[in-house]
ZADOGU-199112 format. One record per residue (C-alpha): chain; residue number from 1; residue in one letter; x, z, y negated. Coordinates in steps of 0.05 Angstrom, whole numbers. Layout:
<atoms>
ATOM   ch     i   aa     east       up    north
ATOM    A   NUM    A        X        Z        Y
...
</atoms>
This chain:
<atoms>
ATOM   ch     i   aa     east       up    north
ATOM    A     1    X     -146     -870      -23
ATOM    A     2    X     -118     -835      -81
ATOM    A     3    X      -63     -872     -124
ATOM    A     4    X       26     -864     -106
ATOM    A     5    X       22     -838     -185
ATOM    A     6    X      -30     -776     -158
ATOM    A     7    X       11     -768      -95
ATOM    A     8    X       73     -764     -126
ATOM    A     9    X       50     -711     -171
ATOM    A    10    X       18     -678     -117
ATOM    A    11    X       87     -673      -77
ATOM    A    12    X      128     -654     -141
ATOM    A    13    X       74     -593     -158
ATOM    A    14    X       75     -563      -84
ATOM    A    15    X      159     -572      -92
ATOM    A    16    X      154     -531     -151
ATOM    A    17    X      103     -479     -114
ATOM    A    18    X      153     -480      -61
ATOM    A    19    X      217     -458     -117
ATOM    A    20    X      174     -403     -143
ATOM    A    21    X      145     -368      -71
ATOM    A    22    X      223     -367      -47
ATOM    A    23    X      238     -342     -108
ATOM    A    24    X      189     -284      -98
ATOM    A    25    X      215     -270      -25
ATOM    A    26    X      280     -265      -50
ATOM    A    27    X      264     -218     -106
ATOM    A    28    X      215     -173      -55
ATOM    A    29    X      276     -168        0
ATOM    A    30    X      329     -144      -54
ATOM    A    31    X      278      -95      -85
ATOM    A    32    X      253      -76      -10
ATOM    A    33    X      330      -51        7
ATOM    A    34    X      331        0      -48
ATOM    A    35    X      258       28      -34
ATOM    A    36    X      270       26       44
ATOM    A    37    X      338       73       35
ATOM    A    38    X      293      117      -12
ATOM    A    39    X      235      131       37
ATOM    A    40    X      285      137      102
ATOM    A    41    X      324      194       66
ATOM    A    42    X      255      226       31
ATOM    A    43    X      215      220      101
ATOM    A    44    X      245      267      145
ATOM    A    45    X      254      318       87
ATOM    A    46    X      172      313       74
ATOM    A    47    X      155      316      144
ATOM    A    48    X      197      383      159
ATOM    A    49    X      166      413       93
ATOM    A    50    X      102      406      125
ATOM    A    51    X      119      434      198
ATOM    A    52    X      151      494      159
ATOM    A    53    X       91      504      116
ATOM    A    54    X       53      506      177
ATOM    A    55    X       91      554      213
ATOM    A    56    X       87      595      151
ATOM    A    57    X       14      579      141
ATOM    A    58    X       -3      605      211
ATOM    A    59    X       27      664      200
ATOM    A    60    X      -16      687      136
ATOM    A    61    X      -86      704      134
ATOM    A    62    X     -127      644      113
ATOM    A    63    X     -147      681       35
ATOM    A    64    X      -76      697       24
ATOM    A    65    X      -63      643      -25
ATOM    A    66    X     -119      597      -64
ATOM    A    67    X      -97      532      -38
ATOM    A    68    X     -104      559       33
ATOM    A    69    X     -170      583       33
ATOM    A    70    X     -229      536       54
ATOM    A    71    X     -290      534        6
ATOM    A    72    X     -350      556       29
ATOM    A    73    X     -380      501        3
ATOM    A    74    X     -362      433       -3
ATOM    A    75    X     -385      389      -60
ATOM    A    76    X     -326      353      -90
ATOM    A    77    X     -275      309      -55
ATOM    A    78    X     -220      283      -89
ATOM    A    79    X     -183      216      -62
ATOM    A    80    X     -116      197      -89
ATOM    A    81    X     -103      122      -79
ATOM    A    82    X      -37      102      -75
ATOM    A    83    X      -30       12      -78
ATOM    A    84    X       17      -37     -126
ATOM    A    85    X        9      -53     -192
ATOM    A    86    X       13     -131     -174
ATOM    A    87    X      -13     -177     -124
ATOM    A    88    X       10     -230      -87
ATOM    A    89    X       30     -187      -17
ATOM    A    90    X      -32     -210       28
ATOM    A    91    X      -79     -161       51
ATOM    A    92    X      -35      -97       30
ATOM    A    93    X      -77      -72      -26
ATOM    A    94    X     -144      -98        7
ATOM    A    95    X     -129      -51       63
ATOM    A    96    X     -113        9       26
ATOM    A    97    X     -169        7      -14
ATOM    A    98    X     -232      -10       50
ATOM    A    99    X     -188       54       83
ATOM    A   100    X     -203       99       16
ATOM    A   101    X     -273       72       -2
ATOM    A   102    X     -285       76       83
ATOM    A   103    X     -274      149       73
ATOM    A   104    X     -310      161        1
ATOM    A   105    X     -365      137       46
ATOM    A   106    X     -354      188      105
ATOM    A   107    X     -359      241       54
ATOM    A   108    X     -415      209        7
ATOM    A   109    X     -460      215       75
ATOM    A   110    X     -427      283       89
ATOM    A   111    X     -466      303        8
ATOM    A   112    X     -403      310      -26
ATOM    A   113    X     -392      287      -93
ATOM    A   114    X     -320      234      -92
ATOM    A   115    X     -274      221     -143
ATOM    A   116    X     -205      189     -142
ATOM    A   117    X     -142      191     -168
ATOM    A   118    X     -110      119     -169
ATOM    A   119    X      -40      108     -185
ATOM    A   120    X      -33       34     -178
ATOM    A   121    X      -69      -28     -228
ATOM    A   122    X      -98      -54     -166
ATOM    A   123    X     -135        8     -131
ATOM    A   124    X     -152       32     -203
ATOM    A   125    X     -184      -32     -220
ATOM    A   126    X     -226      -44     -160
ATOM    A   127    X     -244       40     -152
ATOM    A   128    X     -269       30     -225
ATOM    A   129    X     -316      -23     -210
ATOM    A   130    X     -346       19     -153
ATOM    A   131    X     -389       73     -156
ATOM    A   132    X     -341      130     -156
ATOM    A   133    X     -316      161     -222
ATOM    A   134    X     -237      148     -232
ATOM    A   135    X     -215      219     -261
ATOM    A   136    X     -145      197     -273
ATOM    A   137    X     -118      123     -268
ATOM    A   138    X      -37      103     -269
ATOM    A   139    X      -26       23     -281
ATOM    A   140    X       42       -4     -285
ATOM    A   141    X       79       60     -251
ATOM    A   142    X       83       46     -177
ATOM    A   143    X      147      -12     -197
ATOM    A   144    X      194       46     -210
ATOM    A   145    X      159      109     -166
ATOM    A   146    X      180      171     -200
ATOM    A   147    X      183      249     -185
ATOM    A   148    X      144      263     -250
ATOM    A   149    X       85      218     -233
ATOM    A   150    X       75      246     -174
ATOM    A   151    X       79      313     -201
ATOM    A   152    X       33      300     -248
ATOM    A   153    X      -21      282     -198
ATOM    A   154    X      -13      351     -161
ATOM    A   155    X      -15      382     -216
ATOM    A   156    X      -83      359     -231
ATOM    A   157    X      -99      370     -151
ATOM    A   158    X      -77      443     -150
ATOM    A   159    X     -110      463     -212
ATOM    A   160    X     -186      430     -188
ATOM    A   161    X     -174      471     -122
ATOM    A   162    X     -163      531     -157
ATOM    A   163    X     -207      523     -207
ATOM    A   164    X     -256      504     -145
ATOM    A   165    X     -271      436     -185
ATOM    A   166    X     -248      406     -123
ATOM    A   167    X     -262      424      -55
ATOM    A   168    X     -215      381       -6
ATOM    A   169    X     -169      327      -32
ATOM    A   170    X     -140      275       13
ATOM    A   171    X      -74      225       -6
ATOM    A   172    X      -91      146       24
ATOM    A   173    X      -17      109       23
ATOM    A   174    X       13       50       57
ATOM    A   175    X       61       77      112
ATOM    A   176    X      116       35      119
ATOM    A   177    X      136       20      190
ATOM    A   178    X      167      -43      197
ATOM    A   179    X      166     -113      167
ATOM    A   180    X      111     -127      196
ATOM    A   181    X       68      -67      202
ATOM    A   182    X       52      -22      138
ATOM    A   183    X      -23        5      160
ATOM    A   184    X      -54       50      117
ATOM    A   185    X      -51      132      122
ATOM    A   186    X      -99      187      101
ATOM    A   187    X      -72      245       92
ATOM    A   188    X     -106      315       80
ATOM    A   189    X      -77      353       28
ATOM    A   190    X     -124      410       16
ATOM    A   191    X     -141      456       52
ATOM    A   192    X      -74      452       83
ATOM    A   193    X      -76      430      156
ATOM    A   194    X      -29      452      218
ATOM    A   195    X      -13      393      253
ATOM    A   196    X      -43      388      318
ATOM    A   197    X       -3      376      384
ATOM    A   198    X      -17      366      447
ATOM    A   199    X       -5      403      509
ATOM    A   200    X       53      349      530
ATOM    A   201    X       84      345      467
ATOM    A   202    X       93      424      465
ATOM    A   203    X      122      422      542
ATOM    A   204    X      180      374      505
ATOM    A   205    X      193      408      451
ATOM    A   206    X      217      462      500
ATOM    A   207    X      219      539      469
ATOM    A   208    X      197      567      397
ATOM    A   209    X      237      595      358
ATOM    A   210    X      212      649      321
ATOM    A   211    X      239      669      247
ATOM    A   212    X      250      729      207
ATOM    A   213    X      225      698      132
ATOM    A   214    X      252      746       68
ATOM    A   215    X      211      756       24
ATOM    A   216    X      155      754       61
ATOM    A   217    X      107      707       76
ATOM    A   218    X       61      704       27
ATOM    A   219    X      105      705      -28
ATOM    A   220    X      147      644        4
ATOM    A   221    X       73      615       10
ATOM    A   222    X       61      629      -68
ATOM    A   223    X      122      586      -79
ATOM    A   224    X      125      528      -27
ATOM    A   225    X       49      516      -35
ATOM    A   226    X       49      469      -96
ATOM    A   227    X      114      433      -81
ATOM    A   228    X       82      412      -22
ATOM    A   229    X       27      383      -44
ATOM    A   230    X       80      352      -86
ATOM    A   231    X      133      328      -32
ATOM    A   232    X       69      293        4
ATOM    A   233    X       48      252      -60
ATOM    A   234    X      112      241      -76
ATOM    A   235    X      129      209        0
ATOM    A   236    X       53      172       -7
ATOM    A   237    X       75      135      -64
ATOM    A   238    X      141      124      -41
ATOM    A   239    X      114       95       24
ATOM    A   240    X       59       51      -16
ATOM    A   241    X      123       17      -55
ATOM    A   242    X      168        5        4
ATOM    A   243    X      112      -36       47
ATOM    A   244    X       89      -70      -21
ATOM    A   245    X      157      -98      -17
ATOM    A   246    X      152     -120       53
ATOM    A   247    X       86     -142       46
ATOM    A   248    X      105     -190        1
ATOM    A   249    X      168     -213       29
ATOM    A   250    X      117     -233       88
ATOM    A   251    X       64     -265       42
ATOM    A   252    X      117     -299        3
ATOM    A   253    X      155     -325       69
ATOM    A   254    X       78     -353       90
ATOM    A   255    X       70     -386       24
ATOM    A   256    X      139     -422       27
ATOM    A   257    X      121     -451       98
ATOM    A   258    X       53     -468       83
ATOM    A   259    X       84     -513       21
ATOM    A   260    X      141     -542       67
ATOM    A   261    X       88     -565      107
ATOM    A   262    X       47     -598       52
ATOM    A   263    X      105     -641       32
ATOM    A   264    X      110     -663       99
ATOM    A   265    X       41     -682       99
ATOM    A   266    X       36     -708       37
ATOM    A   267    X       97     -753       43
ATOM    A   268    X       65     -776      101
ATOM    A   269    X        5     -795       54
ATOM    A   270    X       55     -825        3
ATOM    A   271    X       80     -870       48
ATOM    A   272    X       12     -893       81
ATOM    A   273    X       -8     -908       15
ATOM    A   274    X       52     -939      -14
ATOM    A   275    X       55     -984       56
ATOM    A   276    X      -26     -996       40
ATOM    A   277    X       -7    -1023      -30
ATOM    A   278    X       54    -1068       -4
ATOM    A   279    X       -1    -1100       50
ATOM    A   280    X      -55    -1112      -11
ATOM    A   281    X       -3    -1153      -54
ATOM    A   282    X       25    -1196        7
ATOM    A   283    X      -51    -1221       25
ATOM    A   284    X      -57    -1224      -44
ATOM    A   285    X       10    -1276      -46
ATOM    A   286    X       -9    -1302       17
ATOM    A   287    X      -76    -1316        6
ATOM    A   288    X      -63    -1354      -66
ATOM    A   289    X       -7    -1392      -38
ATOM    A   290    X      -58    -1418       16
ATOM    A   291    X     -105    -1441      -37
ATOM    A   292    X      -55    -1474      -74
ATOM    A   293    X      -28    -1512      -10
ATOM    A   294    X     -105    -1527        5
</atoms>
């Protein structure tokens, strides 16, 4: 039975654990706040970008514009990671990362060639390790998401498709939906997709409207094109650092009542032990007052 003195110490190092872990929720839920206002204003504007870049899109013949066209053929897939720069939020990163390296697998046995993009210490770490080549790797960015980060990864997205370096690319990002749910997204970003819809979902939305565009559609194309590729990075990455934060509130919250519950059981141990040590020096007493009375 190990000593009060190593109990003790136990009870005042999980107390300490406990300080730091609420600590951390705390910290998580004020930061979560700002980057859940941030993504519920950004969301709505990214997601009607797309269904008016679609419209556009179908509208156009498929050559009219380079990041339109499908390649012939495919060779190089590019995957841009989006995950936090820390740990400490449960099984947030590990998710996003088996999602991307689930698809660089899909396209490995498709005879594609993968690279990634990986803005986040965490995905940029473990992608490096693998055996897919990092192209470009951003550590210590995701705290404070920025326009121009995201910009700069299109940039170097638009000008491989062009260039026909790159042949699809696809955006992997945590997609915050609640507390407790932020599963991870794929997202294709070239060639440019129309969403698909079913037949129900069509019957609801009731009548299209149809719209007069000036200029014309491939010049609005020529334009909207490479801030959309953008607007959907630049929602990814948002996305990734809003369920980071509520990741980690929930890891955090864990953590605190895993350590309440050690005290409790460790107290417990304190006192068995304490009430085992008073019990050894009475029949210690007793027993040498008996042989003194014998």
């Amino acid at each position: 039975m190990p000593s009060l003195k190593d109990v003790k110490m136990k009870i005042v190092g999980v107390g300490k654990t406990k300080q730091i872990t609420k600590a951390m929720n705390m910290v998580a839920s004020a930061k979560l706040r700002g980057a859940q206002n941030r993504i519920e204003r950004f969301r709505p504007y990214a997601a009607k970008y797309r269904q008016v870049l679609a419209e556009l899109a179908s509208k156009v013949e498929g050559n009219c514009h380079p990041l339109l066209t499908e390649h012939e053929e495919k060779k190089v897939c590019v995957i841009v990671l989006t995950t936090s720069d820390r740990g400490l939020c449960g099984s947030f990163n590990g998710n996003l990362i088996a999602a991307a390296l689930k698809l660089a697998k899909q396209k490995t046995a498709d005879g594609m060639t993968v690279k990634f993009i990986c803005a986040g210490k965490k995905g940029r770490d473990t992608v490096s390790k693998s055996q897919y080549e990092v192209i470009l790797g951003y550590g210590d960015r995701m705290g404070r998401v920025d326009f121009p980060l995201a910009n700069t990864v299109a940039q170097e997205v638009i000008h491989g498709y062009e260039t026909l370096a790159i042949d699809e690319a696809y955006l992997v990002y945590g997609e915050f939906v609640s507390m407790g749910q932020q599963p991870p997204r794929t997202l294709q970003l070239l060639p440019l997709q129309a969403p698909e819809n079913s037949g129900e979902e069509e019957a609801n939305a009731g009548p299209r409207c149809e719209y007069l565009y000036e200029p014309n559609e491939e010049k609005l194309l020529a334009e909207l094109l490479p801030s959309y590729v953008k607007v959907q990075i630049y929602r990814g990455m948002l996305d990734t650092a809003c369920s980071e934060h509520a990741a980690r509130m929930a890891a955090m919250d864990n953590a605190t009542r895993n350590c309440n519950e050690m005290v409790r059981m460790l107290t417990l141990l304190y006192n068995k032990t304490r009430q085992a040590a008073i019990t050894s020096d009475l029949i210690d007493i007793v027993g040498g007052a008996e042989a003194l009375n014998g």
